[in-house]
MMTF fields as JSON, N, C-alpha, C and O atoms, coordinates in Angstrom:
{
  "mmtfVersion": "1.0.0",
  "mmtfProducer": "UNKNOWN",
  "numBonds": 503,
  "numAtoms": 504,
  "numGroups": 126,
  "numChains": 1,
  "numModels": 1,
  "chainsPerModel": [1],
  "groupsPerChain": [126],
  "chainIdList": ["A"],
  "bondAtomList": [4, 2, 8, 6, 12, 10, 16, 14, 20, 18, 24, 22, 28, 26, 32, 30, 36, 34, 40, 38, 44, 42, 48, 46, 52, 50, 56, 54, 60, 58, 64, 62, 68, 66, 72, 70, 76, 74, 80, 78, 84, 82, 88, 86, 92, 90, 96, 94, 100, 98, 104, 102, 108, 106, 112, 110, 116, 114, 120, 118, 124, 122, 128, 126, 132, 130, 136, 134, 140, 138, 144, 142, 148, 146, 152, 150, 156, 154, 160, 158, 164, 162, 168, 166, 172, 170, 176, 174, 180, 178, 184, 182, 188, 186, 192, 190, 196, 194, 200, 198, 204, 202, 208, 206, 212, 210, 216, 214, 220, 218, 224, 222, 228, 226, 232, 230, 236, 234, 240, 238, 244, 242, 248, 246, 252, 250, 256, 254, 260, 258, 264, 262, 268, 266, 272, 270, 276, 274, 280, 278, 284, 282, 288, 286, 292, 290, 296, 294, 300, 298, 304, 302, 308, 306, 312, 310, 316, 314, 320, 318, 324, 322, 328, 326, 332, 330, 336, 334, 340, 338, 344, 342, 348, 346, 352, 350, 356, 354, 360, 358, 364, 362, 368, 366, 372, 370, 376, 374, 380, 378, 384, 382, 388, 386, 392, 390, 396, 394, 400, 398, 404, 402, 408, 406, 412, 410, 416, 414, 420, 418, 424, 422, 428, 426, 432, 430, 436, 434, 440, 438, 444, 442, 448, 446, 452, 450, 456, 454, 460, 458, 464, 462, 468, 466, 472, 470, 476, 474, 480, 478, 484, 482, 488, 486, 492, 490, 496, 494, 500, 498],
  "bondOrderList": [1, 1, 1, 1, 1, 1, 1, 1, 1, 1, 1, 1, 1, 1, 1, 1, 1, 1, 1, 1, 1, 1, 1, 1, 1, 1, 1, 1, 1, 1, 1, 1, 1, 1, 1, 1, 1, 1, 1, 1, 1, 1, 1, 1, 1, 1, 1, 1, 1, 1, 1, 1, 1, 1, 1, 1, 1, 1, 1, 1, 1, 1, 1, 1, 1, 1, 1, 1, 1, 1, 1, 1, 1, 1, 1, 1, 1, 1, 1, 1, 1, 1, 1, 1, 1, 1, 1, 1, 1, 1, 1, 1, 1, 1, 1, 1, 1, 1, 1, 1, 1, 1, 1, 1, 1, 1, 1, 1, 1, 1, 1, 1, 1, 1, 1, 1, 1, 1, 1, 1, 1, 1, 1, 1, 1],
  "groupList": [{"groupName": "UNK", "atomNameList": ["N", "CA", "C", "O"], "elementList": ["N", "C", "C", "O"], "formalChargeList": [0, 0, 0, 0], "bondAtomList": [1, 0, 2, 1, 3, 2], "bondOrderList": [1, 1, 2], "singleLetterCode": "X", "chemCompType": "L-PEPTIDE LINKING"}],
  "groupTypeList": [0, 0, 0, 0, 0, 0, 0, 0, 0, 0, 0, 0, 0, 0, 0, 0, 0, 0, 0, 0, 0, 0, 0, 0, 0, 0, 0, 0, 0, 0, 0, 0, 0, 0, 0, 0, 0, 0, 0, 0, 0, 0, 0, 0, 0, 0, 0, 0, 0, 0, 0, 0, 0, 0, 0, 0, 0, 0, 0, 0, 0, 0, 0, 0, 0, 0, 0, 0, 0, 0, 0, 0, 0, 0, 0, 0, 0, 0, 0, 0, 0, 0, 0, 0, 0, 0, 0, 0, 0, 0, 0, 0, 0, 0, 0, 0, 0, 0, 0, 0, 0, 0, 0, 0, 0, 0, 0, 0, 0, 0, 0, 0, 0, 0, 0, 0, 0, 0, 0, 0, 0, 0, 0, 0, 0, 0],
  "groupIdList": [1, 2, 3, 4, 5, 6, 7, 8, 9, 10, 11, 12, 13, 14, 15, 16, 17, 18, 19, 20, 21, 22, 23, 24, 25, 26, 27, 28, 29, 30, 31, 32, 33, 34, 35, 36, 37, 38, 39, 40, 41, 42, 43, 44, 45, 46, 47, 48, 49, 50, 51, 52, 53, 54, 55, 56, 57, 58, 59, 60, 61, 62, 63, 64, 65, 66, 67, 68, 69, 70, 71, 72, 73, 74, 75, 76, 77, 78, 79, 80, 81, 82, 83, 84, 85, 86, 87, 88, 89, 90, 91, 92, 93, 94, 95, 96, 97, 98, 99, 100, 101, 102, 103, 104, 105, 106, 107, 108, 109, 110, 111, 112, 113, 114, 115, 116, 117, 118, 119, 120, 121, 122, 123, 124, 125, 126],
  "secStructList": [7, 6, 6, 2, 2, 2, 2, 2, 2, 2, 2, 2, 2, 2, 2, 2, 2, 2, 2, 2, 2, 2, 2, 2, 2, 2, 2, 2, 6, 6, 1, 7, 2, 2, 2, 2, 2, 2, 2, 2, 2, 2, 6, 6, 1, 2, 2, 2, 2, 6, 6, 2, 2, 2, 2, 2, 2, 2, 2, 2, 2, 2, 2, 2, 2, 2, 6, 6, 2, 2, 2, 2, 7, 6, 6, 4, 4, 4, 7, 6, 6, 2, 2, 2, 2, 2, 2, 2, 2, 2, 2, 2, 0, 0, 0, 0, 0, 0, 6, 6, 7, 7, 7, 7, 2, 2, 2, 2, 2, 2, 2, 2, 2, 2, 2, 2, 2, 2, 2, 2, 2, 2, 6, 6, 7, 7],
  "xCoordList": [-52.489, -53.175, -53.801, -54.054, -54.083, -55.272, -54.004, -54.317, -52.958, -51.709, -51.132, -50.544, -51.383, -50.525, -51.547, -51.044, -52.928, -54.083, -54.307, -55.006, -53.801, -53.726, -52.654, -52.724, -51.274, -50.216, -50.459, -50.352, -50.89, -51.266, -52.197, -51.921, -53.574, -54.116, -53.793, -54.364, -52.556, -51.729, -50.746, -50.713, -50.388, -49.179, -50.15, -49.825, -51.429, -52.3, -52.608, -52.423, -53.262, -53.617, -52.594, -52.782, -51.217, -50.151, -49.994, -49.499, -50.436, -49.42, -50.953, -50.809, -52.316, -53.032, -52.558, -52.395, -52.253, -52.167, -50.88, -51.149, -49.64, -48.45, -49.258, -49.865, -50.07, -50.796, -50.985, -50.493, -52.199, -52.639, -52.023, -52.366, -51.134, -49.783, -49.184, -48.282, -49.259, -48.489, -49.276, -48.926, -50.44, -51.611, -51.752, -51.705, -51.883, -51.601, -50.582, -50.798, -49.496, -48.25, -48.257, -48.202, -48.306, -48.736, -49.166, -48.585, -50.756, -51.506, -51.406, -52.247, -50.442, -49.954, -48.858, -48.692, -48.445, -47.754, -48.014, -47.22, -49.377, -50.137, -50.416, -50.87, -50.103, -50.272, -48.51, -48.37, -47.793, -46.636, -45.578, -44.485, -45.8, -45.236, -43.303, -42.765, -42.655, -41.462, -41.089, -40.313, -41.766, -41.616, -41.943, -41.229, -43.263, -43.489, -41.937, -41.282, -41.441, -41.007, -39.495, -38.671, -39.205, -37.512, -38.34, -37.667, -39.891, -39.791, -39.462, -39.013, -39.852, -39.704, -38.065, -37.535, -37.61, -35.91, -35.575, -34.94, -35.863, -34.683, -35.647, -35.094, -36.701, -37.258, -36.335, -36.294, -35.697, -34.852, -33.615, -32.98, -33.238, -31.941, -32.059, -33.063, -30.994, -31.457, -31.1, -31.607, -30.278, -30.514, -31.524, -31.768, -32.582, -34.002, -35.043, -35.919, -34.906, -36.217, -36.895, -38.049, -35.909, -36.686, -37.473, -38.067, -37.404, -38.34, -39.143, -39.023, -40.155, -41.391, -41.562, -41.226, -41.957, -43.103, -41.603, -41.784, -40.489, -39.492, -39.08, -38.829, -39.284, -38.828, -39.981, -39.662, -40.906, -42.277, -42.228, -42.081, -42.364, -42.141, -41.041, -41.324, -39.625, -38.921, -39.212, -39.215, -39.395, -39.589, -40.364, -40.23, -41.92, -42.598, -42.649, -43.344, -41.514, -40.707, -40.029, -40.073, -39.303, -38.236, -39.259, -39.131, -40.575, -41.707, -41.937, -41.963, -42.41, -42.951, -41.921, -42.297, -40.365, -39.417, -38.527, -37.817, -38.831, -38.148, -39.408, -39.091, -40.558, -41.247, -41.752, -42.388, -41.183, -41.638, -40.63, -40.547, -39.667, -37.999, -38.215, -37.729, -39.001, -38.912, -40.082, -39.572, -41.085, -42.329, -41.657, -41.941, -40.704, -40.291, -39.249, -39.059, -38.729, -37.6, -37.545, -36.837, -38.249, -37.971, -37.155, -37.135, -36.49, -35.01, -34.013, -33.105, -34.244, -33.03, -32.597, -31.41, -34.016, -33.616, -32.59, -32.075, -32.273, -31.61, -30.159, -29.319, -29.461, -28.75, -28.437, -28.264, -28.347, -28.246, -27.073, -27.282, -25.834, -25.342, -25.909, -25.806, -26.43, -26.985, -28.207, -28.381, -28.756, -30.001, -29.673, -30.697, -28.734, -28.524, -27.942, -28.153, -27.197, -26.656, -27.507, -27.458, -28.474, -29.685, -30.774, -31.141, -31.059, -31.734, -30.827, -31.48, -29.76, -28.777, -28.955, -29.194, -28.933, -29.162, -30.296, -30.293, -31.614, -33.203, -32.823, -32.537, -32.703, -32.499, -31.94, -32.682, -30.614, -30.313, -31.148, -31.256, -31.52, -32.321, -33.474, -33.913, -34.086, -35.256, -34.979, -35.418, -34.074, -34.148, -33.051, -33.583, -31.722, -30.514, -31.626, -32.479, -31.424, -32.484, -33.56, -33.806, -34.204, -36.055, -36.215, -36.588, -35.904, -36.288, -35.16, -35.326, -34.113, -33.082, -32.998, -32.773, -33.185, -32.777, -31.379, -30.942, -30.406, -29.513, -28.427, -27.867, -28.525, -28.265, -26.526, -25.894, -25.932, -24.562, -24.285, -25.318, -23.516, -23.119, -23.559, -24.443, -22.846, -23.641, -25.063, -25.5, -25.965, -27.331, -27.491, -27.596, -27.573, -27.977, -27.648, -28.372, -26.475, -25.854, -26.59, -26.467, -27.271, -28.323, -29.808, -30.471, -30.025, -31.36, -31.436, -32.037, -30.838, -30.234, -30.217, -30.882, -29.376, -29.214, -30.717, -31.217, -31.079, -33.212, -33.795, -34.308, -33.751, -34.676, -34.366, -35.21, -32.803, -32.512, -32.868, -33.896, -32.336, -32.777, -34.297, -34.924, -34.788, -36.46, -37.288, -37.946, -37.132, -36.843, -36.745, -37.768, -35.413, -34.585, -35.484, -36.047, -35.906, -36.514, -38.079, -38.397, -39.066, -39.904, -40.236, -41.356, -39.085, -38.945, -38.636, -38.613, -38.354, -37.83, -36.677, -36.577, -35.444, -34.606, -32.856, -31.692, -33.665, -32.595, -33.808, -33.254],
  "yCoordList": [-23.161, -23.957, -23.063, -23.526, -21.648, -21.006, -20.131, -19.345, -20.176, -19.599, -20.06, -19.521, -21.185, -22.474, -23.214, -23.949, -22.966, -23.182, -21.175, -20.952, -20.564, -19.075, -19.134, -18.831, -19.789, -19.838, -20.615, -20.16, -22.2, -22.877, -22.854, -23.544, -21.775, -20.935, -19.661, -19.106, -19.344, -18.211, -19.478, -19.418, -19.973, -21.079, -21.649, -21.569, -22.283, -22.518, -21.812, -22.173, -20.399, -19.823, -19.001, -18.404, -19.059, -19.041, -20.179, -20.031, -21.168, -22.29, -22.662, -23.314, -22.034, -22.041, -21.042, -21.55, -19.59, -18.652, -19.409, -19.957, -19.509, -19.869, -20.978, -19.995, -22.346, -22.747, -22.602, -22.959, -21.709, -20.901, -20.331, -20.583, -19.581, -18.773, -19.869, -19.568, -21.381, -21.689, -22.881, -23.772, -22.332, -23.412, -22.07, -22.42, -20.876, -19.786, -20.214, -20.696, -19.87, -20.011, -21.131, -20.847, -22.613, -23.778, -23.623, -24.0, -22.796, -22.764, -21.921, -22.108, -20.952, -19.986, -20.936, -20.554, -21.885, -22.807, -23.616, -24.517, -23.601, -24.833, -26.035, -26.97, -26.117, -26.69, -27.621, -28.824, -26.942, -27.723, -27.798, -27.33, -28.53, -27.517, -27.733, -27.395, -27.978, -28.188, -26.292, -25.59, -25.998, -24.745, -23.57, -22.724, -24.087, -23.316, -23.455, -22.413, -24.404, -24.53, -23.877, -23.439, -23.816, -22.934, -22.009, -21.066, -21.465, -19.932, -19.279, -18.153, -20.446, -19.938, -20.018, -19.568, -20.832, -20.296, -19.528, -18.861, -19.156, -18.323, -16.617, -15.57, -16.449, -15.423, -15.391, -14.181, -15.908, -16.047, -15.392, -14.639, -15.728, -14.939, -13.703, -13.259, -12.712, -11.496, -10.964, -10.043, -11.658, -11.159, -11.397, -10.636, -12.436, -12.334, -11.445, -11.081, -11.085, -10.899, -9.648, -9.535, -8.728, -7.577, -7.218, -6.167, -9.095, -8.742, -9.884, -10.603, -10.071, -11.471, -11.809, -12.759, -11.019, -10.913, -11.336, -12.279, -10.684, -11.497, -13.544, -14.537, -13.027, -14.588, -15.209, -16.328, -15.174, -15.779, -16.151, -17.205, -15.186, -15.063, -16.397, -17.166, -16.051, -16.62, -18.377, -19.382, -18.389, -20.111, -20.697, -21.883, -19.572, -20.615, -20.97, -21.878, -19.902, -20.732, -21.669, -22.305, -22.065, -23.118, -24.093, -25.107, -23.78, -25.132, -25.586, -26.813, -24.643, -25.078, -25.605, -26.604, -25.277, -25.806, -27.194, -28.02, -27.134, -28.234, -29.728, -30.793, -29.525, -30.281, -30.853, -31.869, -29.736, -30.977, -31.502, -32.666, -30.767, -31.59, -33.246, -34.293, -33.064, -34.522, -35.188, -35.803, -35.246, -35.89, -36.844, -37.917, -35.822, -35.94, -37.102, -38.078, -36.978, -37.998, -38.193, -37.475, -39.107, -39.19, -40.276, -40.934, -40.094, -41.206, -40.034, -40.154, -39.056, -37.807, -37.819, -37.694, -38.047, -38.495, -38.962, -38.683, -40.103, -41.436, -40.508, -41.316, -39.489, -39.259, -37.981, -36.977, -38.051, -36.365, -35.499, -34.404, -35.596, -35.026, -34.166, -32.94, -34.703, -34.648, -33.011, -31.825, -34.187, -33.51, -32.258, -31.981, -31.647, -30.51, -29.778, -28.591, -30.501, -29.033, -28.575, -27.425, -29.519, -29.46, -28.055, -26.982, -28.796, -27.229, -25.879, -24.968, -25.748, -25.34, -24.528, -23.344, -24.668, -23.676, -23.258, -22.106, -24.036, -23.558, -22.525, -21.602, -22.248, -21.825, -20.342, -19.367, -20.366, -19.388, -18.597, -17.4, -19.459, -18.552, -17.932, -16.947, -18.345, -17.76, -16.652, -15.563, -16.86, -15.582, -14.393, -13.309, -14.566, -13.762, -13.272, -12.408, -14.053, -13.591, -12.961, -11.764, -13.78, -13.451, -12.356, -11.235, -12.695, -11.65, -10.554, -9.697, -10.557, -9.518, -9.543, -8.535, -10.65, -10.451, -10.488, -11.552, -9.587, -9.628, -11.186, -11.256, -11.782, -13.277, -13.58, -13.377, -13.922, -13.991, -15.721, -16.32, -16.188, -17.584, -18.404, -19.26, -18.039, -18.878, -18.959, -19.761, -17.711, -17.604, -18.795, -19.755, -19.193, -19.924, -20.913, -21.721, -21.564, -22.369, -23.174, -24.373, -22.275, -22.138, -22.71, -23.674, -21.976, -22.399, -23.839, -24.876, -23.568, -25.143, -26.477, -27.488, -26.261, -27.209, -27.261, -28.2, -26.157, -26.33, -27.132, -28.174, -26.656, -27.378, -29.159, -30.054, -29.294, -30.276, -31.417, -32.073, -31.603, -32.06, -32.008, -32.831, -31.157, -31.046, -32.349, -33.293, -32.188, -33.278, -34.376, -35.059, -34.966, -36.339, -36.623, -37.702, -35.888, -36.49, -36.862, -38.052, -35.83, -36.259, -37.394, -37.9, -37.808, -39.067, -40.08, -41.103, -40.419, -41.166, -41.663, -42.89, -40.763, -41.299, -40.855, -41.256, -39.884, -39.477, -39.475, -39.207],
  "zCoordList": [118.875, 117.877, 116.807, 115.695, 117.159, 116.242, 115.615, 114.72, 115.901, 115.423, 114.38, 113.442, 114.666, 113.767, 112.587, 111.738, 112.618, 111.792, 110.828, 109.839, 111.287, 110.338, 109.23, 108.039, 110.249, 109.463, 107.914, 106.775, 108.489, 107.612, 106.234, 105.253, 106.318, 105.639, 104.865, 103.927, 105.649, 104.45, 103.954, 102.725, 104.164, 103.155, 102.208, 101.024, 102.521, 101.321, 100.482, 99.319, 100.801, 99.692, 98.963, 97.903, 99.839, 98.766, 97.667, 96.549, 98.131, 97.102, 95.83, 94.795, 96.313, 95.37, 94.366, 93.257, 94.446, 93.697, 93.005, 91.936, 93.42, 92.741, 92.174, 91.747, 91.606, 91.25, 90.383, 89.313, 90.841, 89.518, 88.368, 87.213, 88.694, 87.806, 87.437, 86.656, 87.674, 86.777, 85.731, 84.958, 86.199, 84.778, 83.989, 82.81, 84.03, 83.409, 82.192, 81.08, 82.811, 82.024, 81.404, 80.207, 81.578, 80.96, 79.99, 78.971, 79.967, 79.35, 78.156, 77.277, 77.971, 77.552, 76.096, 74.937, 76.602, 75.915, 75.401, 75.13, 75.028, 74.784, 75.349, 74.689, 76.937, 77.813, 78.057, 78.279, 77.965, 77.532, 78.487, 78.166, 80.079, 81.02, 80.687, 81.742, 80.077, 79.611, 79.355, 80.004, 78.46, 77.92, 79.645, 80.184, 79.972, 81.748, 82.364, 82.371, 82.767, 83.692, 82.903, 83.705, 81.761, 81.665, 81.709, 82.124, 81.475, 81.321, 82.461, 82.675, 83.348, 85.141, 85.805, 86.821, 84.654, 84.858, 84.691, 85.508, 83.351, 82.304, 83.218, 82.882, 84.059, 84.274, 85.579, 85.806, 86.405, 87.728, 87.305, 88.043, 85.946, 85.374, 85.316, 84.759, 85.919, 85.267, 83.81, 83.169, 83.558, 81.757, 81.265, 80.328, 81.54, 80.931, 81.24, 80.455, 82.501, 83.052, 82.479, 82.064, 82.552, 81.38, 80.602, 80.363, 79.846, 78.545, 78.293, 77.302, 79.421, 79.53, 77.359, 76.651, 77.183, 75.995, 74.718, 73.949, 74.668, 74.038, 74.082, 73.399, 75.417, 75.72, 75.586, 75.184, 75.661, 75.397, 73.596, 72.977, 73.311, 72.055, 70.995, 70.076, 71.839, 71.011, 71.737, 71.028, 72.977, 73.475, 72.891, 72.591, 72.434, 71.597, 70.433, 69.978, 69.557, 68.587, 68.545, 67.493, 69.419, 69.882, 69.827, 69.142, 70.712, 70.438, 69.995, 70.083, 68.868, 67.211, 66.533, 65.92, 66.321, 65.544, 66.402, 65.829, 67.966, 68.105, 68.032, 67.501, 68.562, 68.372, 66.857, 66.575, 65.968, 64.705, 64.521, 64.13, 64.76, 64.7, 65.381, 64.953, 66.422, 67.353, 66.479, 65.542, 66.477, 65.516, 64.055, 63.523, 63.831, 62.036, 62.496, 61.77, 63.474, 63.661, 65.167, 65.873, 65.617, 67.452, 68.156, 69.196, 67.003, 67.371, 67.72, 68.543, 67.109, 67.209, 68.464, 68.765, 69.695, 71.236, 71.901, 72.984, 70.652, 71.278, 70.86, 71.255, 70.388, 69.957, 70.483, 69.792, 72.062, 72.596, 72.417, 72.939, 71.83, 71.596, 70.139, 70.195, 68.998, 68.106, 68.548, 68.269, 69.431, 69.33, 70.53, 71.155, 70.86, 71.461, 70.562, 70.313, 70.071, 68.574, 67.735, 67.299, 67.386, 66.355, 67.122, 66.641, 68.688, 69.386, 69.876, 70.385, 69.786, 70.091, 68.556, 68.791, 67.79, 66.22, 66.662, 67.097, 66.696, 67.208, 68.127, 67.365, 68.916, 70.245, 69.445, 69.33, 68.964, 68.57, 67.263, 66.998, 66.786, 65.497, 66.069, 65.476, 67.176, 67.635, 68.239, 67.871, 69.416, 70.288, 69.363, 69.123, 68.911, 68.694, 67.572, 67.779, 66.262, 64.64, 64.971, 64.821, 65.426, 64.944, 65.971, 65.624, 67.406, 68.636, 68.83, 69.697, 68.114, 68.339, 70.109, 70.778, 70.566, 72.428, 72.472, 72.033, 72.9, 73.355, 74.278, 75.372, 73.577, 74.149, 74.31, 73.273, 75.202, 75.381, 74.885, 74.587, 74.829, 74.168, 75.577, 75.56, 76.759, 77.976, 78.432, 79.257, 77.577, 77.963, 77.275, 78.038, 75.532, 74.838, 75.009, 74.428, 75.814, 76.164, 77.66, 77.91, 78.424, 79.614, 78.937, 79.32, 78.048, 77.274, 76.629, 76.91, 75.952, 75.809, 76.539, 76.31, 77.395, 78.463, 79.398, 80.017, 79.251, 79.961, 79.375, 79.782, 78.277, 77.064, 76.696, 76.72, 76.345, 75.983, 77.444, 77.277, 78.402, 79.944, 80.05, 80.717, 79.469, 79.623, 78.345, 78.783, 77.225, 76.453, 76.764, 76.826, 77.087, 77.65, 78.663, 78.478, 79.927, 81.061, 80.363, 80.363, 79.763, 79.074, 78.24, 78.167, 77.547, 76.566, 77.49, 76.806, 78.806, 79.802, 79.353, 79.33, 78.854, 78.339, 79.438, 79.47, 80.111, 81.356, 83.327, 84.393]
}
């Protein structure tokens, strides 16, 4: 019993810290957990992981340019083929242009597909 009540106390104050690290990161995004949760993808990849402060960088461009994109027009939603090519340019102008990250056509193609699915489920539209 006092085995199985220790265990249970290291699995908690694991799942507080992972927790924590991820109202961190949230928070880091302007509370935006869409943007948290690919950063916690695209960081599992190893072509990203190298360079936190790049990818940080270029996602929260993608933020700023896809979210006024959605505000200015939030029908673009209703139109997901549309609206993946539209972030699909975003996507690339941020990280390839602005961040010079080394990005392969399937990375952006990966980012993409995070982002766009992250979107759709948000809008309750998938």
């Amino acid at each position: 019993m006092q085995a199985n009540i220790a265990t249970l106390q290291t699995v908690y104050t694991k799942i507080k810290e992972l927790n924590r690290q991820n109202d961190l990161l949230r928070h880091k995004y302007g509370g935006d957990a869409k943007y948290a949760r690919t950063h916690k993808r695209l960081m599992e990849n190893a072509a990203f992981y190298g360079d936190k402060l790049k990818v940080f960088n270029a996602l929260n461009g993608v933020k700023t340019d896809a979210d006024q994109r959605v505000l200015d027009m939030e029908q673009i939603l209703d139109n997901q083929n549309y609206f993946e090519k539209q972030m699909q340019g975003i996507v690339l102008k941020r990280f390839r242009t602005e961040q010079q990250f080394p990005v392969q056509p399937a990375d952006i193609q990966t980012i993409n597909r995070l982002l766009v699915r992250e979107y759709l489920k948000e809008s309750g539209r998938i």
